[in-house]
C-alpha positions as CSV (number, residue, x, y, z in Angstrom):
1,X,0.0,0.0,0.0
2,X,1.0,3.5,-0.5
3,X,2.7,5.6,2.4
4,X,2.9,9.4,2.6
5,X,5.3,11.3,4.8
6,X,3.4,14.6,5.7
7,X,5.6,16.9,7.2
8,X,4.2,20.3,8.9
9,X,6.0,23.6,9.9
10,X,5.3,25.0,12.6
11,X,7.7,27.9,13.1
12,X,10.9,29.0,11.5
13,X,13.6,29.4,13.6
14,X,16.8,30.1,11.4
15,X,16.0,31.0,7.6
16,X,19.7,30.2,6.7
17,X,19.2,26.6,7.9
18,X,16.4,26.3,6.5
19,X,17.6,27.4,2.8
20,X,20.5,24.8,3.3
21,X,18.1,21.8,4.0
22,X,16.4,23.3,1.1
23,X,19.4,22.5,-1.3
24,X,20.0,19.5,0.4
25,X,16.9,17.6,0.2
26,X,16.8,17.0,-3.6
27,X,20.1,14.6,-3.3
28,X,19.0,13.1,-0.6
29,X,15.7,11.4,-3.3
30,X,18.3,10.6,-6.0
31,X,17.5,6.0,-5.9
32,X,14.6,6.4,-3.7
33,X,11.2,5.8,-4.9
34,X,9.5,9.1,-3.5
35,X,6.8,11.2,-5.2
36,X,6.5,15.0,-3.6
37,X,2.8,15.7,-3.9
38,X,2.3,18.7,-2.6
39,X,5.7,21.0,-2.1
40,X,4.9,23.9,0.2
41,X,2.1,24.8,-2.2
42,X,-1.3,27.0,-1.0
43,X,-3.0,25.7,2.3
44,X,-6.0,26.3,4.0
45,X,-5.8,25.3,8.1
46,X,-8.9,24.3,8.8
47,X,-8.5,23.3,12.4
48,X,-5.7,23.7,15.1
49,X,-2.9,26.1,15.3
50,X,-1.5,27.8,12.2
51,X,1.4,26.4,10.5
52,X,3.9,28.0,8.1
53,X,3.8,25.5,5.3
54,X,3.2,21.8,4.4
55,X,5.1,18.8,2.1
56,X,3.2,15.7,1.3
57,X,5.4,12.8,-0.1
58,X,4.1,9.6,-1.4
59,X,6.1,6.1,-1.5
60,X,5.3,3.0,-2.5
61,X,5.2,1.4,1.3
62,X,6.3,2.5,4.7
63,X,9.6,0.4,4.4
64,X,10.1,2.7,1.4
65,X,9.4,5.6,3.5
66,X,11.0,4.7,6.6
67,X,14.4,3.9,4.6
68,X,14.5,7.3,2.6
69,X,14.2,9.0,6.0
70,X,16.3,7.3,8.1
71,X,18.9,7.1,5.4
72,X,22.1,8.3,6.1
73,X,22.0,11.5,3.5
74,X,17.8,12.5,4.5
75,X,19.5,12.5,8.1
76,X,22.7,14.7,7.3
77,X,20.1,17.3,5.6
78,X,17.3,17.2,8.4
79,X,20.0,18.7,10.9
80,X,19.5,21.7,9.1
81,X,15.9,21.6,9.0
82,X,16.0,20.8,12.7
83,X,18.1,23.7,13.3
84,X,15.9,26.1,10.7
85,X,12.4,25.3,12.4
86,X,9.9,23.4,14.1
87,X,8.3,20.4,12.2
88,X,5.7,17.9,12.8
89,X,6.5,14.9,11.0
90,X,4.0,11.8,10.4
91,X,4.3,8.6,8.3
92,X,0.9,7.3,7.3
93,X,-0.1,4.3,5.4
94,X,-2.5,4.9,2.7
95,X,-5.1,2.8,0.5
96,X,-4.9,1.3,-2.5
């Protein structure tokens, strides 16, 4: 079945960090089976707190999904995206 990483941001801390997790994150895909659905694009919240901006990512499976992000190189690149903001992050298994 299909897995999506959803991944939320709740408040940017350091812009600079940010932008360098930005030009990280594209290598960090290269041999991994990962669709980005929806990159940061317009959002409506319709309930709970307000968040800055949202990134859906589709896989084929949650091994899929669980090996991108706990790769090595996704890793190296999230320390920058730790250090640029506040995230909510959620792996969810879809349908067919």
């Amino acid at each position: 079945m299909p897995a999506y990483i959803i991944f939320t941001r709740i408040t940017t801390i350091d812009q600079k960090e940010l932008e360098k997790y930005w030009s990280l994150i594209g290598e960090t895909m290269k041999g991994h089976p990962i669709e980005v659905l929806f990159p940061y694009g317009d959002f409506e919240v319709l309930e709970g707190d307000q968040i800055q901006g949202v990134v859906v990512a589709k896989f084929p499976d949650m091994e899929s999904a669980r090996k991108w992000y706990f790769g090595k190189p996704y890793q190296e690149a999230a320390a920058h995206r730790k250090a640029g903001a506040i995230y909510n992050g959620v792996l969810v298994e879809g349908i067919v």
